[in-house]
C-alpha positions in Angstrom: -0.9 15.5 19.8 1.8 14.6 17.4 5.0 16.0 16.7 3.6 17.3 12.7 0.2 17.1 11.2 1.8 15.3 8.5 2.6 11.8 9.4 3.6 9.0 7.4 4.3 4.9 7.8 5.7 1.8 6.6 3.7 -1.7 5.5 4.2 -4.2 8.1 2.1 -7.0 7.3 3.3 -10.5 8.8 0.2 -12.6 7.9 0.2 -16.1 6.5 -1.3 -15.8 3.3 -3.4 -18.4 1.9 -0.6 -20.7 0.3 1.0 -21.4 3.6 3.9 -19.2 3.5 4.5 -16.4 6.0 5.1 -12.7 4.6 7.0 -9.7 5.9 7.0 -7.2 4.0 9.2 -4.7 6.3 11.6 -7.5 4.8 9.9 -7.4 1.9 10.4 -4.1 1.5 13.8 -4.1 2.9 12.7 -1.5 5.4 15.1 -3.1 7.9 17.8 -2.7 5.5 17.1 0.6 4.5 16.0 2.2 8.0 18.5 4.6 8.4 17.9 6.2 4.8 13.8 5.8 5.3 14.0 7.9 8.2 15.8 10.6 7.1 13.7 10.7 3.7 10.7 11.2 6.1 12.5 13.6 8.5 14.0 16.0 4.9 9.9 15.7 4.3 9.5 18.0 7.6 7.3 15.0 8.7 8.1 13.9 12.7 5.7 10.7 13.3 5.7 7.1 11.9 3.6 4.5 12.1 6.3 1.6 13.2 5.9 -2.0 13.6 6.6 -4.8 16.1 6.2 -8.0 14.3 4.8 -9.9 16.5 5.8 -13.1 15.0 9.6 -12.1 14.6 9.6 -11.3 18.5 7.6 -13.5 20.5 9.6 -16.9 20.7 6.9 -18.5 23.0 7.0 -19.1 26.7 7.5 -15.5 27.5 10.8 -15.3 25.4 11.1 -12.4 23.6 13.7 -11.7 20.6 13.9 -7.6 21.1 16.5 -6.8 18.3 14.7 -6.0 15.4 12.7 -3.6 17.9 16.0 -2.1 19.2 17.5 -1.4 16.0 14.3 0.6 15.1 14.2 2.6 18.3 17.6 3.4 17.9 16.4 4.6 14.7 14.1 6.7 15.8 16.1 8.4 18.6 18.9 9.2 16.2 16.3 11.0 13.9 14.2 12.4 16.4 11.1 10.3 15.5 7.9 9.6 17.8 6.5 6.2 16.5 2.8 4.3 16.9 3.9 1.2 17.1 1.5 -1.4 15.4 1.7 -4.7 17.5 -0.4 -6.9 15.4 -0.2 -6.3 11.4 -2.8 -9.3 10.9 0.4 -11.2 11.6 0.1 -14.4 14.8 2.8 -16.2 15.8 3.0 -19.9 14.6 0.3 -21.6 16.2 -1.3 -18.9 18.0 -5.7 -19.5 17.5 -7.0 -16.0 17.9 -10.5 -18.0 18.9 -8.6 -19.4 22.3 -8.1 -17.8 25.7 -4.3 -19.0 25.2 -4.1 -16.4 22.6 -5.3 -13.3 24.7 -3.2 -14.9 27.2 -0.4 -14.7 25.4 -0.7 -11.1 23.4 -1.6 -9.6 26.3 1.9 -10.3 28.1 3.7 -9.4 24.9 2.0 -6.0 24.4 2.7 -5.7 28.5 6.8 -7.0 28.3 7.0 -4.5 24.5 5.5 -1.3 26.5 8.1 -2.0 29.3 10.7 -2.1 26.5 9.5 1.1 24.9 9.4 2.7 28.0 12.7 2.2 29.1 13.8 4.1 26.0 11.8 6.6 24.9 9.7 9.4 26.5 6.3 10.3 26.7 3.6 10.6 25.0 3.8 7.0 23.3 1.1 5.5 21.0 0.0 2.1 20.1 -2.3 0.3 17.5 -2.8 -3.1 19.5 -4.3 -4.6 16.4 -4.7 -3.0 13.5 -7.7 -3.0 10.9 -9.4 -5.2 13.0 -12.8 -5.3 10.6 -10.9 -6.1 7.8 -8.3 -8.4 9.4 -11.9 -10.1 10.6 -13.4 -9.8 7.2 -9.5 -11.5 5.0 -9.1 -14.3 7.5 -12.6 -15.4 7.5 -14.9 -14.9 4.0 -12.3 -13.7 2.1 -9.8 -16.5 2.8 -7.0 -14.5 1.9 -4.8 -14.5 5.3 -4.8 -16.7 8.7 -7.0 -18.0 10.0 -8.7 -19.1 7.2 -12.6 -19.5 9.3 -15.1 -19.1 6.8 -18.5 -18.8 8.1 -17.0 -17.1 11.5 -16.6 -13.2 10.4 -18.4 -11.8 13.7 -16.6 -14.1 15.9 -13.2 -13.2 14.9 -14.3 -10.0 14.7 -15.2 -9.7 18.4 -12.0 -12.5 19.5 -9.9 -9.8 17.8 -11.8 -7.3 19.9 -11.1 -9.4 23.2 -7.5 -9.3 22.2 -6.8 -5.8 21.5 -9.1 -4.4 25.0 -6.7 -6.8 26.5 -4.0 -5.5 25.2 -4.6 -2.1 26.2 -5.1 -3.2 29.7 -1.6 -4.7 29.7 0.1 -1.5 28.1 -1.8 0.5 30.7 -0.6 -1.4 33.7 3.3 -0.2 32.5 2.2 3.2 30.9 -0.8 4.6 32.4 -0.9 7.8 30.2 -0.2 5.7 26.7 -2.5 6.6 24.0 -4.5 4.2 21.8 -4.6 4.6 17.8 -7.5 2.0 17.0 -7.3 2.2 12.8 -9.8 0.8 10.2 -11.1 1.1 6.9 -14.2 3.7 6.2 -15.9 2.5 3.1 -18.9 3.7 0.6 -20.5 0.9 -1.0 -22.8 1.4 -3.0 -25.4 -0.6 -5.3 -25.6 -0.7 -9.2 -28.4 1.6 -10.3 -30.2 -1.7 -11.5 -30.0 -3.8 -8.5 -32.2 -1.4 -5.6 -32.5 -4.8 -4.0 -29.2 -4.3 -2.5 -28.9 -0.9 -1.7 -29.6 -1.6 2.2 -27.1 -4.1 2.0 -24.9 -1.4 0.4 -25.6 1.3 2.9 -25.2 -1.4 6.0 -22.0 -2.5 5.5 -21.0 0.9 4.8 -22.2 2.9 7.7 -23.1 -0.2 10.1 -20.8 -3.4 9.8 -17.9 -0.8 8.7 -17.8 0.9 12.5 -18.7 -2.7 14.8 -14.7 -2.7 16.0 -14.7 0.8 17.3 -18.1 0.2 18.6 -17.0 -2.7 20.8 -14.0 -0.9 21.9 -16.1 1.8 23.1 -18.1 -0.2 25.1 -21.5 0.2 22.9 -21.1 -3.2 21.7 -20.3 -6.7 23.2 -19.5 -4.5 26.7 -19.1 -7.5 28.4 -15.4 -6.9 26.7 -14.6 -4.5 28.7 -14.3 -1.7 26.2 -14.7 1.9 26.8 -13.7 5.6 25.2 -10.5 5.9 26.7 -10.3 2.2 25.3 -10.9 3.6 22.1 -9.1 6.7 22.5 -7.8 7.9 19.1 -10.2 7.2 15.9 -7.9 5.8 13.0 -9.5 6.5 9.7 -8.1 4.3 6.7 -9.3 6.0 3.7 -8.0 5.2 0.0 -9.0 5.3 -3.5 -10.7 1.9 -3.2 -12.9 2.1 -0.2 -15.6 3.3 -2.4 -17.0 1.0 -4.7 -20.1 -0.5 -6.2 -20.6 -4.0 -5.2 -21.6 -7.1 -7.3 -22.7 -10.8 -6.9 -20.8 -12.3 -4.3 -17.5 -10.5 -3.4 -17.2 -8.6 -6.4 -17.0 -4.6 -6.0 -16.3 -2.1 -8.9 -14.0 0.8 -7.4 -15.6 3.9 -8.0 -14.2 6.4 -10.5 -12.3 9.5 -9.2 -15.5 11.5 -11.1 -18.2 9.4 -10.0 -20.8 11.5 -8.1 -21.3 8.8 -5.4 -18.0 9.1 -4.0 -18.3 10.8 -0.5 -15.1 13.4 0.0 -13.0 13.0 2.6 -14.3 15.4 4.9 -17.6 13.4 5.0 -16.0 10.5 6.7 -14.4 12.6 9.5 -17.2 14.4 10.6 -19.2 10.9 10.6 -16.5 9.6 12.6 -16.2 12.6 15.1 -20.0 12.7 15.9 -20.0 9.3 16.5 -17.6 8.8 18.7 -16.2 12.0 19.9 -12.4 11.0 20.3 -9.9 12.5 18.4 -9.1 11.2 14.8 -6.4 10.7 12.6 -6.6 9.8 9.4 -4.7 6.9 9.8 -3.6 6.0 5.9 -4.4 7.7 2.8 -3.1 7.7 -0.8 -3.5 8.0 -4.2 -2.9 5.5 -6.5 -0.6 5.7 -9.8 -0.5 9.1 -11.2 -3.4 10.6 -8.7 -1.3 10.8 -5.7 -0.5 14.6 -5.7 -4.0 15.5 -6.4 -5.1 12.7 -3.9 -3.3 14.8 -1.2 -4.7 17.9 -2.5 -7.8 16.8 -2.0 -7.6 15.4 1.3 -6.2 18.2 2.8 -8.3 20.8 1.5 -11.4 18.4 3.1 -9.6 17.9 6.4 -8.8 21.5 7.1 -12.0 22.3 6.2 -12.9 19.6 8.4 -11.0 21.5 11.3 -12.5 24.4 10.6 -16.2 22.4 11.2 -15.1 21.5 14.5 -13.5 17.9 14.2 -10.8 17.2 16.3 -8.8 16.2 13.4 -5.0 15.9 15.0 -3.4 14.5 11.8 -2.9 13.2 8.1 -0.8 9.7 7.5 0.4 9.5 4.7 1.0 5.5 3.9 3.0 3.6 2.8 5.8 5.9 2.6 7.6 3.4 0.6 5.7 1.2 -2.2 4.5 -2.4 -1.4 3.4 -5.0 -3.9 -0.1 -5.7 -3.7 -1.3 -9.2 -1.9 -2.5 -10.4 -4.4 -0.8 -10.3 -7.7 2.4 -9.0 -6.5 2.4 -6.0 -8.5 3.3 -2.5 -7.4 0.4 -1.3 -5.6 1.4 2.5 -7.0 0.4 4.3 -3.4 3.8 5.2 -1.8 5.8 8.4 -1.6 8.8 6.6 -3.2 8.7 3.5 -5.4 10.9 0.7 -5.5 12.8 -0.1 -8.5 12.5 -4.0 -8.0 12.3 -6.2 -5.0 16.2 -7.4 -5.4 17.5 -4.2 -4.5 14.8 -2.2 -3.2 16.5 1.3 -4.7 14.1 3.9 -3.8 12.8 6.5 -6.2 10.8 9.1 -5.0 7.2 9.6 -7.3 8.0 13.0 -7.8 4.8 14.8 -8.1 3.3 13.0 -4.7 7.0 14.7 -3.1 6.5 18.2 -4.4 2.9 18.0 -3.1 3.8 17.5 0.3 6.5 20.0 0.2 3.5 22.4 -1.2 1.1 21.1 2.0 3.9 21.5 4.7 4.5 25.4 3.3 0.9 25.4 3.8 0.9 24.5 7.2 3.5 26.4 8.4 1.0 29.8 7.0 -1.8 27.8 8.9 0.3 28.2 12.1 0.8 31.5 11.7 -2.6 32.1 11.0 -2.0 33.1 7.4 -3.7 30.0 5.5 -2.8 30.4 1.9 -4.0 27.2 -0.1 -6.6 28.9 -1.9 
């Protein structure tokens, strides 16, 4: 379905975080400043898809005005380094003003996702893929209990949730009317929570939000839940599973959770997740982010693609591994390196990119692999 099994992507966040001020971290970053040298890092890595963004924010001036030329400098981008993007058109990012809760809202993301596929269109060739709006249970769950990002509605978790649902069915509607045949990446987090070994109290709670609460977006877009949205499998199309070290955890009083240690027998592997996933829905998946964290990354790949070849093996349509962020980003909410990405950024001033070595050398190790896996001479073991 996509060019490699090996993809990778680049944070593109453009949410108002709770002091007020806007962030962009593809500025942030300085991924607009450094395209040209990101992409041919990814393309030396033998890796051929992205995941892209559209900052929605940046482009839509209101009134059906559009400002296309941060999207044109990274199409030409990817033309000149033979790239097939998803492009992400909502990164938990609104424009100024824009209440996800009104019909002005769908309105108004509707016509931008319809006037951006027109764009995309006109320049690049088919297949194309899209993430309307990304993460949409956790968007729901940070800009309502969490009150870390816009909209700030406490108290209103399952009605964002199922506005951001209305928006996103919408949206594929609109890119549908310009590309008929476009394909649908719908991403969020799977997560194991689990309860302390003193508290059984909570342990359905635990299991709920896990394996329940976790999978409500993708149900909706399928059309099993809230159908009067409109949503069905070819809504949903591709499964994007978000899986890192700390979307297993123990959870405590209130918000509190306790990552789970890499040894900790109540971890699920990988694999687990994408067979749950694939029997539940039957679309193709991707595993839509993944990485380790500090000095874990090589062995976090390791890992995850021994699970999701075995996966393969079991029968899941398993069409590919993103690899994300390919370059670091500081975390939300201290502003410290977050420690996931393929290269690392020396400091935010100049953005200098050094590759974490061992995470590099891994990949290299996994493409070799997958290159024997295509000529049906599978040599990881």
């Amino acid at each position: 379905m996509f060019p490699t099994f090996l993809l990778t992507g680049f944070e593109c966040s453009t949410f108002v975080w709770r002091d007020g001020w806007r962030k962009d971290y593809v500025a942030l970053t300085r991924h607009d400043h450094y395209l040209t040298e990101d992409y041919a890092r990814v393309v030396a890595l033998g890796i051929g898809g992205v995941r892209e963004a559209v900052r929605w924010p940046l482009v839509d001036r209101g009134g059906g005005r559009y400002d296309w030329s941060t999207v044109d400098r990274v199409l030409d981008a990817l033309a000149a380094h033979g790239l097939t993007p998803i492009w992400d058109l909502c990164h938990y990012g609104l424009p100024d003003g824009c209440d996800p809760f009104s019909e002005a809202c769908v309105e108004r993301f509707a016509a931008y996702c319809r006037a951006l596929a027109e764009r995309v269109v006109a320049r690049t060739a088919a297949p194309r893929f899209f993430t309307p709006v990304n993460e949409i249970s956790f968007f729901a769950g940070a800009g309502t209990g969490k009150g870390w990002i816009y909209p700030f509605a406490k108290g209103r978790y399952g009605e964002l949730k199922r506005a951001l649902c209305r928006m996103d069915i919408e949206g594929v509607r609109a890119i549908r009317e310009v590309d008929p045949a476009a394909r649908m990446v719908h991403v969020d987090p799977a997560v194991n929570e689990v309860a302390p070994a003193d508290r059984p109290d909570v342990a359905k709670l635990a299991h709920d939000r896990s394996w329940a609460v976790a999978y409500e977006a993708w149900d909706a877009l399928c059309g099993r839940r809230w159908p009067e949205l409109g949503g069905a499998p070819e809504v949903l199309d591709i499964v994007g599973v978000n899986l890192y070290h700390h979307n297993q955890a123990e959870i405590g009083e209130g918000e509190a959770r306790r990552i789970l240690e890499p040894d900790d027998g109540r971890r699920k592997p990988a694999g687990e997740f994408l067979r749950f996933v694939w029997e539940r829905y039957g679309r193709p998946v991707l595993l839509a982010e993944t990485s380790g964290f500090m000095n874990r990354r090589a062995a976090w790949l390791d890992d995850v693609m021994r699970e999701s070849l075995a996966a393969i093996d079991d029968g899941v349509d398993l069409q590919g591994v993103c690899l994300y962020p390919f370059v670091d980003v500081p975390e939300w909410e201290t502003g410290l390196w977050s420690r996931l990405g393929l290269y690392e950024l020396v400091d935010l001033e100049s953005a200098v990119r050094v590759p974490c070595t061992e995470y590099v050398e891994a990949v290299r190790r996994w493409q070799a692999v997958l290159r024997d896996e295509r000529r049906g001479t599978r040599t990881e073991d």
